[in-house]
Every structure is written in C-alpha cells, then in structure tokens.
N, C-alpha and C positions, 0 to 999 in steps of 0.2 A: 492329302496335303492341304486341299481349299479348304475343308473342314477344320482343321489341326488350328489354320491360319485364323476364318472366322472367330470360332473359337476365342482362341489368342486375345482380339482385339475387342471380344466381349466384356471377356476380361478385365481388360487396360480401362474400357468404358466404365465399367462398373467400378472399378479401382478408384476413379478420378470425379463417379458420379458425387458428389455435396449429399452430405447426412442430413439428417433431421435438423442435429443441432445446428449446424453450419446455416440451414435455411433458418430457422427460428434465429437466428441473432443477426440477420441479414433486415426482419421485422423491425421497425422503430418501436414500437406500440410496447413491442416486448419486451425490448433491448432497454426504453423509459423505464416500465416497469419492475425488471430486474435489477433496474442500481437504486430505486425507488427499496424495494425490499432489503438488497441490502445495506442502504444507509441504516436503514430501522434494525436490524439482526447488530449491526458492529456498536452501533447507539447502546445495544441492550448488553451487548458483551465488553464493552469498555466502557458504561457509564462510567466506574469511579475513577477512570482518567478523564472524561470528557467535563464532564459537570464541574464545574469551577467550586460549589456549595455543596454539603451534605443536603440531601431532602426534605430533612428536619430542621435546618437550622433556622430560627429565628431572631430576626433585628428589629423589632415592633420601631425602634426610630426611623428605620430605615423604607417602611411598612407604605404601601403602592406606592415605590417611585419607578420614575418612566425609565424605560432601558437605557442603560449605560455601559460605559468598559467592566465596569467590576460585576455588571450584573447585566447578560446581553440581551433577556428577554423582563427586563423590568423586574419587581417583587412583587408579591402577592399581599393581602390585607393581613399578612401575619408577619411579614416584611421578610418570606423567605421567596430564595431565586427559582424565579419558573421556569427558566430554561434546565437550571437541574433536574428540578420535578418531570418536567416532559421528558428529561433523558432518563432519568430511573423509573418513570411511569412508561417507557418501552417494553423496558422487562414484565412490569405485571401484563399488558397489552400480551404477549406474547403468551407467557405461560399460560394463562388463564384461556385464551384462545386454542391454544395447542390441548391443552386437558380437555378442554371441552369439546374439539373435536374426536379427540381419541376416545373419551367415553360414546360420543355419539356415533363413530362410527364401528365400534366395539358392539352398540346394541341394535345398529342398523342392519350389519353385516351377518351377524349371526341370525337374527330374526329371519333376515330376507331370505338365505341361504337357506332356513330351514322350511320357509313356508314353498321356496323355488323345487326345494329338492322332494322332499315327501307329499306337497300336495293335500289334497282331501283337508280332513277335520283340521289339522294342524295351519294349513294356507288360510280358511274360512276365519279361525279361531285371530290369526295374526293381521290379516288383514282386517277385521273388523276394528283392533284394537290401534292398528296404522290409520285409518279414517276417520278413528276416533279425535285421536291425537291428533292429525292433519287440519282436522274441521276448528282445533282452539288456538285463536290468535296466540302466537307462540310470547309474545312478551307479557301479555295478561297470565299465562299459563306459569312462566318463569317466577315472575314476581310472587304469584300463590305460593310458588316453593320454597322461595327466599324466605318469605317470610312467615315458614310455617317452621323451616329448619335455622334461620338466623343471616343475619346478612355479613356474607365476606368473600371474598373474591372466590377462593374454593367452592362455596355452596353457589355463586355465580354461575361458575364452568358447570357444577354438575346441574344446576335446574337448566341452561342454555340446552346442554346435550339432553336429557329427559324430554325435551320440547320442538326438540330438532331431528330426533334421526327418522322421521317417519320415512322423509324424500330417499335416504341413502334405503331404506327397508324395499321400498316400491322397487327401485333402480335395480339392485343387486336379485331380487326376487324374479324378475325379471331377462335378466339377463341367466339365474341359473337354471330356469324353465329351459332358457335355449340351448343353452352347455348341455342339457341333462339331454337334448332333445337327438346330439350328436350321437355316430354309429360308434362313437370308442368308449361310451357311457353304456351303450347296450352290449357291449364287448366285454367291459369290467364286469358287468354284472353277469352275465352270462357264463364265463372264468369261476365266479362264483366270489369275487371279492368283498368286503363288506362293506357297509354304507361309509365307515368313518374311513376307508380304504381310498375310495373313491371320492370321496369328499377333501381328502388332504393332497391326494397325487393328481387330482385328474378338476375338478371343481373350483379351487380356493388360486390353485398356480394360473387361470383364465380368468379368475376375476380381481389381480393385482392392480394389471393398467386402470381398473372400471373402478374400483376401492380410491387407488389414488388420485386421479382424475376430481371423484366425489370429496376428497376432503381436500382438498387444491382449492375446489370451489366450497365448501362450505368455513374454511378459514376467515374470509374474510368478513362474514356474514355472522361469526362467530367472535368476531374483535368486535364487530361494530356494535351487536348485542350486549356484548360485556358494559361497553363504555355507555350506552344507553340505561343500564341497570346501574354504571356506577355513579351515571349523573341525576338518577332518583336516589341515589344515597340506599342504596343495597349492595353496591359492591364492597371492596376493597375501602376499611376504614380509614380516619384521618390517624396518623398521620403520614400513611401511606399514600403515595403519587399518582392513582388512579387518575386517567386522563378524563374521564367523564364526571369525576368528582371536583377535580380546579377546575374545568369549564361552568360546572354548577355553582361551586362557591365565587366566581368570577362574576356573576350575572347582577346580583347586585351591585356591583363598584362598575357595570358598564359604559357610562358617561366618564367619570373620573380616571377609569385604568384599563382601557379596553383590553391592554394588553393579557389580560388574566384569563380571560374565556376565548382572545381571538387565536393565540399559541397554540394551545389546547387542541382546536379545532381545527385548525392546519397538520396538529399531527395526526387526528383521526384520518382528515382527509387523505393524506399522505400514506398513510401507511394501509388502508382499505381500499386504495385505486392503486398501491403498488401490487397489492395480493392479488386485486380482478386482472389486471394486466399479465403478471405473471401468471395465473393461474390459466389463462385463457391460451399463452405459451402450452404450458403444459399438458392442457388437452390437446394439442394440438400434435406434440410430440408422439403421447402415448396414441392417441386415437388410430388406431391399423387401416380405417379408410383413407385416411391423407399419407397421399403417393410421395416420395423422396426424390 
C-alpha cells in the first residue's frame, strides 16, 4: 500500500512538473527573441497587406523625402517607399536564407554521416576536402562562385551553402562515430542488417535534435551572408528589395537621406538577433543534457 501510495504522488509530481517549453518562455532572452522572429515571418507573409507601395513603384518627384504619413520610412533616390521594400525584402531575407541552409545542410549531413559511419578511406577522403573548405574565408569563397555562375539571389543561397557546411560535416561526423559506437549498432549489424538499414532506423532518427539545432544556428549566419553578398551588388537584382542592396544604394545619399541605408540596417539587425535568440531557445529545448 506505502508503495501503490509513493508511487501515486510520483506520478502527480511529475504530472505538474513544467516542460521544456513552459521553462523556455519563462526566459526573457527567448521569449524577446521569439516575437522578434515572428514579426519578421508575418512581415514576409502579409507583405502585400502591410506595405502601403508596390516595391517597384516609382515617384522620382517624390525621390528622398524624409518620412511621412503616406510614406512612413521616407523614399529612396528613385522616390520609392522603403518601408515597402524592407517589408517585401523580408521575404527574399528568408527564402534565400532558408534555401541556403537546406542545401548546406543536405551536404553537411550526408558527408558527415558517411565519413562517421564507414570510416577509413571514405572519413580520410571527406575530411580532407571539410578542412579544405574550412581553411577559405567563406565570403571570399562565395563571391568566386557568384561570380563564376552570375549574381542572383538563388546562386547566393547556393554559393553561401557550398561554403558553409564544412561546420555541419565535422559536427554530424562526429556525433555518428558515437551512435555507431552504441551496443544496438553492434546488435543491428550482428542480426545481419544492412548499412542503409541501420542508417535510416537506427543512425539519421539520433541525429534529428543535432541536424536541427545546426541549422537553428546556421540560419542566421545564412541571412546575414546573403545580405552581405547583396550589399556588394551579387545578390538579388534591382528591382528587387534585397535588404543589403538599398542599404548599398543608400550609402551615397547618407548626409541628405539617412533614412535609406539606416531602415535597412535595423532590419538586418533585427531579424539576425531575433534568429540567435531563438535559436539559442532551441538548443536548449532539444539539447538532452538540459534537465526539465
């Protein structure tokens, strides 16, 4: 009966203990960065209700005036609304971030996984060509590619990712050395299962939290890149809202119209410390050393 009772009230304990999520929105740090994110995602999914102007419209009479009611972050020297632009330069920020990480972590993941899992010639072969990659300043690296293949947002995400998944390659390699190292991987194999057997049911299902985590944290690192490439005028063309492109074309009219490059660059900031914040949530969630 004392037992039945303990029992019971372990139970009720554990019923009543606060999750993961309950503890992470209890964090300021997070809880900022979370409505931080999603300001930026509803920005990119209602621009054409939010933005008062098309992106393209132009009123050269109208061309740097300072912010008013009809135009609440000023115009640009082509006399269109910059608060538009930054709200439909959301969505390139996003997409192109998001592509870029998906390819990067598409050749991080598989690499790592292969050189973790088989070892030998295959590990030697991948890792050399991970430290290759690791050793070339990633934005020098990017830019060769732009402009070997042409400059536009797309070829953006795909040179950013080519130049970035070394880290995800090391990490996941890593970590499937240790999976591999467990007694239910010598169990599988022993059964007689084959490698792509144990690599889908037993391998890829232990490296989801550590997969996501990594692209948690390379999202924003993956925005900030873009915008970097598109304020050298290799991203996303004019007449498109690239946010590192009107902070570039802004730099000249900086005494006259600050407003053109300083918007701009409030949304970068905004939107790459709402991704570290959240993103630093997220490890935290998935992370299996941090107790609930």
């Amino acid at each position: 009966m004392a037992h039945a009772q303990t029992a019971t009230k372990a139970a009720q304990k554990r019923s009543v203990r606060p999750s993961k999520i309950a503890l992470l929105l209890k964090k300021p740090m997070f809880v900022v960065g979370l409505f931080m994110l999603v300001v930026v995602v509803l920005a990119a999914i209602f621009a054409n209700q939010i933005a008062p102007h098309p992106y393209d419209e132009q009123n050269l009479a109208q061309k740097l005036m300072a912010p008013c009611a009809e135009y609440p972050l000023g115009t640009d020297q082509y006399g269109r609304c910059v608060f538009s632009r930054i709200i439909y330069g959301s969505r390139i920020a996003l997409r192109v971030g998001l592509i870029a990480v998906a390819i990067e972590c598409l050749i991080g993941v598989t690499l790592g996984v292969i050189a973790g899992y088989y070892g030998g010639k295959a590990d030697k072969i991948i890792s050399f060509f991970t430290d290759m990659v690791w050793s070339i300043p990633p934005i020098i690296f990017a830019m060769a590619i732009v402009l070997l293949v042409g400059a536009s947002a797309e070829n953006v995400a795909f040179a950013i990712a080519v130049v970035t998944w070394a880290q995800i390659t090391k990490v996941v390699r890593a970590k499937t050395r240790t999976i591999c190292a467990e007694s239910f991987i010598e169990a599988a194999r022993t059964y007689g299962e084959s490698d792509i057997s144990i690599l889908v049911r037993y391998v890829l299902p232990n490296l989801v939290s550590t997969i996501v985590i990594m692209a948690s944290l390379a999202l924003p690192s993956a925005i900030l890149s873009t915008t970097s490439m598109g304020f050298l005028g290799m991203g996303a063309q004019e007449p498109l809202p690239d946010w590192g492109m009107i902070l570039s074309g802004g730099i000249q009219y900086i005494t006259r119209a600050p407003w053109i490059s300083l918007y701009p660059g409030v949304a970068i900031v905004w939107t790459v410390l709402g991704f570290n914040l959240a993103s630093e949530g997220i490890k935290d969630l998935l992370d299996p050393t941090i107790e609930v």
